[in-house]
Each structure stands twice: as structure tokens, then as C-alpha cells.
N, C-alpha and C positions, 0 to 999 in steps of 0.2 A: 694778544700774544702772537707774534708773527715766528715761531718758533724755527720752523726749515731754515727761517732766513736770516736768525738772529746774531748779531755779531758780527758783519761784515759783507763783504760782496761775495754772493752767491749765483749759481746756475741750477737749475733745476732741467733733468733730465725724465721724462712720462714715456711709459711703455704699454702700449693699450693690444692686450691678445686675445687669442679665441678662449673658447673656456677648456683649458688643458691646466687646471691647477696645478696637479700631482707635475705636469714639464716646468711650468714656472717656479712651481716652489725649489724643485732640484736644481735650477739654474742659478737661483738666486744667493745663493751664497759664493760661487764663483765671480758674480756680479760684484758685489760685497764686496771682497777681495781686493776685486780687479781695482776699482775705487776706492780701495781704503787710505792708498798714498795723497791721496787728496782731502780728507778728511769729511769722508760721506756720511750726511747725515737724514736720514730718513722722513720723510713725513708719518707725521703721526698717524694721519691716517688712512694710511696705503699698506701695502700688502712688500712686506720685507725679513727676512730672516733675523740679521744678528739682534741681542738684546740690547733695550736704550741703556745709556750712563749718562749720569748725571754731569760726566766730561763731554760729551757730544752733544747734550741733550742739555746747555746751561739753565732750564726753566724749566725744569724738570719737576724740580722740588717744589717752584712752587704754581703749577698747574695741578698736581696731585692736592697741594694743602688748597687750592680754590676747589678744585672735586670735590673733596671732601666738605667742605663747608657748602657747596650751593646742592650737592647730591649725598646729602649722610649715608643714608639708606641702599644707597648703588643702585638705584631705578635704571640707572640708563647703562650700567656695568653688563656685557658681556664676555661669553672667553676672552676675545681678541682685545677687547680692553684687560682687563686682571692681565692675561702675560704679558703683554706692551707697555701696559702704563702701571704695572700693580700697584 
């Protein structure tokens, strides 16, 4: 499942900072924003505000129903997963 890049021609843009969480997280929805006329769609698994839909996210449903079948249990489930991916 190549999922960022799923359904057409994509660019992929990487933002590597110092560790100032609490400035990145407040910048990031601005970011968000700024990108949204273009139809941004997040890596699953990076550090991003707005929440996934299964509009943005076409494989959405069924990477959760493979979760669920290869991790019943949620062994590998933490926060950032349950809000990102619930």
C-alpha cells in the first residue's frame, strides 16, 4: 500500500526541525491550510494535524480492516496511532 501516493502523480514535500514540538505543532495547521488547494494528503506516518478521511485517505478502510486482522489485539496501537488511524 503506497498510500501518500496513491491515485496519481504526486510530490512529496519533508520538513526536518530542531526539537521544538509545541512550534511545529502550532505551525502545522497553517501549513495544512496553505496546501489544502492542492489536495494534501499526509503521510501516515509523520507528524500532521488535520484528521484522515477516507476522501483523502482512499485506502483507508481497508488498511484498518488489514490492522485489524494481522494485530486483533492492538500490540503495536499507540496514541498517535488510535487518533490517526482509529
Amino acid at each position: 500500500m503506497a498510500e501518500p501516493a496513491q491515485g496519481g502523480d504526486r510530490i512529496a514535500l519533508h520538513f526536518t526541525w530542531y526539537q521544538r514540538r509545541s512550534e511545529v505543532e502550532a505551525l502545522l495547521p497553517l501549513i495544512e491550510e496553505r496546501l489544502a488547494p492542492f489536495g494534501v494528503r499526509a503521510h501516515w506516518g509523520k507528524v500532521f494535524h488535520h484528521r484522515p478521511t477516507d476522501e483523502a485517505w482512499p485506502m483507508l478502510a481497508d488498511f484498518r480492516d488489514l490492522r485489524a486482522r494481522l494485530d486483533p489485539d492492538g500490540v503495536f496501537e499507540n496514541p498517535y496511532v488510535a487518533r490517526n488511524i482509529g
